[in-house]
C-alpha positions as CSV (number, residue, x, y, z in Angstrom):
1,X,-9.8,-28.4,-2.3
2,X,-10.5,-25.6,-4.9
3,X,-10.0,-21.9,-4.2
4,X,-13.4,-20.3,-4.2
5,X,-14.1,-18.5,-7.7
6,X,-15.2,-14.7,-7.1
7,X,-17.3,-12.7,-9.1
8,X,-16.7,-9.1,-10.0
9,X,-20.2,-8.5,-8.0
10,X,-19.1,-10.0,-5.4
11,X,-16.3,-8.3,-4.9
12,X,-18.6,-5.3,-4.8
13,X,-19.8,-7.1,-1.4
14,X,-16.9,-7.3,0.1
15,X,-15.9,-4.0,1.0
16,X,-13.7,-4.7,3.7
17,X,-11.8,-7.2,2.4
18,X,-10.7,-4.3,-0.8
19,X,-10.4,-2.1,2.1
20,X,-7.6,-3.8,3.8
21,X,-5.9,-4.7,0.6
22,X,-5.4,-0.7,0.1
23,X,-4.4,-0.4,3.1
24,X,-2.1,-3.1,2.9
25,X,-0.7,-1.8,-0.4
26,X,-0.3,1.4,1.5
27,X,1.5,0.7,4.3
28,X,4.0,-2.2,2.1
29,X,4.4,-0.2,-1.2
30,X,8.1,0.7,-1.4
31,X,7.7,1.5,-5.3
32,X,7.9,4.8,-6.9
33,X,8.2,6.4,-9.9
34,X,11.1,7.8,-12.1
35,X,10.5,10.3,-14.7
36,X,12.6,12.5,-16.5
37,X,11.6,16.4,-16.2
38,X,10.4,18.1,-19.6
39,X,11.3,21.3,-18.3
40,X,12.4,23.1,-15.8
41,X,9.9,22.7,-12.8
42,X,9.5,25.0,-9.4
43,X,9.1,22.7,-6.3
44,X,8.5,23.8,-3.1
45,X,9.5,21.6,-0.3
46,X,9.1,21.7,3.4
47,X,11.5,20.1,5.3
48,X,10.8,18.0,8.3
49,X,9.7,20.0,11.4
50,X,11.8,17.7,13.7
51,X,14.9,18.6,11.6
52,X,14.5,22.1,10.2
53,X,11.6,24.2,11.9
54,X,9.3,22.5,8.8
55,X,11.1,25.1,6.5
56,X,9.8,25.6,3.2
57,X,12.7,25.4,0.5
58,X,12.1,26.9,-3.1
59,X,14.2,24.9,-5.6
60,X,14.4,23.9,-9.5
61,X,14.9,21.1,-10.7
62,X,16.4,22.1,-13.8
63,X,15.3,19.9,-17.3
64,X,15.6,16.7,-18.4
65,X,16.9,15.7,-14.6
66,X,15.8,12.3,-13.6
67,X,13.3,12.3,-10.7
68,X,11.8,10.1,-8.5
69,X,8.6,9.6,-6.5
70,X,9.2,7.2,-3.7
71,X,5.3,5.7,-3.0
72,X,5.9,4.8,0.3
73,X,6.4,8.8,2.0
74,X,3.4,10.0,0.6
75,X,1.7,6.9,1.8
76,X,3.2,7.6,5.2
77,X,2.1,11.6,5.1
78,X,-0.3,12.7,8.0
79,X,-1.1,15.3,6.0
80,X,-3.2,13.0,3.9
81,X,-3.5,10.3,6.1
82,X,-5.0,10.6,9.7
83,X,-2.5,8.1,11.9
84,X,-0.7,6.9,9.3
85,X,1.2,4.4,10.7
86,X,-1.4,2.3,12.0
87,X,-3.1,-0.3,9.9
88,X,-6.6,1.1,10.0
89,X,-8.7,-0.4,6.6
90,X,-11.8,1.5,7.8
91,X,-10.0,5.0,6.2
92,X,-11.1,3.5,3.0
93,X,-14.5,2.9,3.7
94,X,-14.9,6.3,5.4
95,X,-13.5,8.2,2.8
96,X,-13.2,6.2,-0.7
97,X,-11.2,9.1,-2.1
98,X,-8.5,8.0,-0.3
99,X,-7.7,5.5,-2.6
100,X,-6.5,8.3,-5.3
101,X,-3.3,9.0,-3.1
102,X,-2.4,5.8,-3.0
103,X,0.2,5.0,-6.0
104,X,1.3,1.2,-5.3
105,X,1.1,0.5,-9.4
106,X,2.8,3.9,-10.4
107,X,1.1,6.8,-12.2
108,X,-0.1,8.9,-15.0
109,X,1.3,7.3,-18.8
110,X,3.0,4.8,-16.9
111,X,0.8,3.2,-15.0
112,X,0.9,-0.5,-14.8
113,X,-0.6,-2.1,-16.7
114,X,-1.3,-5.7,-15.1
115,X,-2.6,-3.4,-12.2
116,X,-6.5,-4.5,-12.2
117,X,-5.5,-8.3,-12.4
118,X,-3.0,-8.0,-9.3
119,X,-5.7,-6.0,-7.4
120,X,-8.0,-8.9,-8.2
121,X,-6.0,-11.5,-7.5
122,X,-4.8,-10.1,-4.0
123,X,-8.6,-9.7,-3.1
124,X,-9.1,-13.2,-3.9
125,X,-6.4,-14.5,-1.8
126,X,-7.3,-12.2,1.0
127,X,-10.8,-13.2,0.5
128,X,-10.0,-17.1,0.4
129,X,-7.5,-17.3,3.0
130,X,-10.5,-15.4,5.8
131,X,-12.9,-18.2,4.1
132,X,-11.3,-21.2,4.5
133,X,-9.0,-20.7,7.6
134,X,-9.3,-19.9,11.1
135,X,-5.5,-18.3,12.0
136,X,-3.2,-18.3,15.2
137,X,-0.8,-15.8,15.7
138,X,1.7,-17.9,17.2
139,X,4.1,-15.2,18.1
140,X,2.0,-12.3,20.1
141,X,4.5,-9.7,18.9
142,X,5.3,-8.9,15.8
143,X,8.5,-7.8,14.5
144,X,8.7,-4.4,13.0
145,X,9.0,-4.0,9.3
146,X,12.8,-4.0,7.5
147,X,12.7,-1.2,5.6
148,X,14.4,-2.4,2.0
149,X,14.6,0.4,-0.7
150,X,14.9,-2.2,-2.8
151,X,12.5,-4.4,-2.4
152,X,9.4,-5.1,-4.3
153,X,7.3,-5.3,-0.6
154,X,8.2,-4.7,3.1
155,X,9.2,-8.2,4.9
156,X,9.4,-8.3,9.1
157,X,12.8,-8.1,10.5
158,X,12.3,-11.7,12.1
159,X,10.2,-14.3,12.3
160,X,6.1,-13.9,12.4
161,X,5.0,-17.3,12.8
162,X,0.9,-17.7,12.1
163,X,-1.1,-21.3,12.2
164,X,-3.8,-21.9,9.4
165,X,-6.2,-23.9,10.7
166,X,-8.6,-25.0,7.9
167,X,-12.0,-24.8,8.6
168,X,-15.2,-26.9,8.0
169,X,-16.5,-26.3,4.4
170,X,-19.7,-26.3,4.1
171,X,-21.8,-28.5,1.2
């Protein structure tokens, strides 16, 4: 059987389905940025409230110091996102801006460039896969994420086991 073929346009009608692939990117990304300081640069930090009272820190990071964005704790931040931890794809579709703070492909000069073909092609899976399968979750629970600073994507920390049950195409 061939994969359906999506247009651009219909893309546009899917809403939900791009919704969940942010939100998927956002949840999974383990990526970040490194980039090299041009100058000296002022950061204030707050620390964790759970650890230090949320204490603001003042530091500098002096120049040409190599630093990194790790994606996945601003993707995590309540500040920017309302329950964070949950899945919840309707964020997106409530509040399109949302999909600025997301960095799964990296940023600014560096941005990747492949990043409008991999969207596309993971909406086209996503979209396919609802299309032509009914699935079981066989296990009811999931297992949690394994956190893997190395990784590429998140992977559970055991086994998820889901049926794909083909369905009827239609002529």
């Amino acid at each position: 059987d061939e994969p359906f073929v999506f247009t651009l346009e219909q893309f546009d009608r899917m809403p939900f389905v791009t919704a969940c692939v942010y939100e998927g990117m956002r949840l999974a990304c383990v990526g970040g940025t490194v980039r090299r300081t041009p100058t000296d640069a002022a950061v204030r930090l707050r620390a964790r409230v759970t650890a230090h009272g949320g204490k603001l820190y003042d530091i500098t990071i002096p120049r040409n110091r190599l630093v990194m964005n790790r994606a996945c704790v601003t993707h995590i931040d309540e500040t920017r996102f309302a329950n964070a931890a949950a899945f919840d794809p309707q964020r997106f579709l409530d509040d399109p801006k949302l999909t600025a703070l997301i960095t799964p492909f990296g940023g600014g000069q560096h941005l990747c460039p492949g990043r409008h073909f991999v969207f596309g092609e993971i909406r086209s899976l996503v979209a396919n896969i609802v299309l032509r399968y009914d699935l079981d979750v066989l296990d009811k629970r999931a297992p949690p994420l394994r956190p893997d600073m190395h990784a590429v994507a998140l992977s559970p920390d055991g086994d998820c086991r889901v049926r794909f049950v083909p369905r009827e195409r239609a002529s």
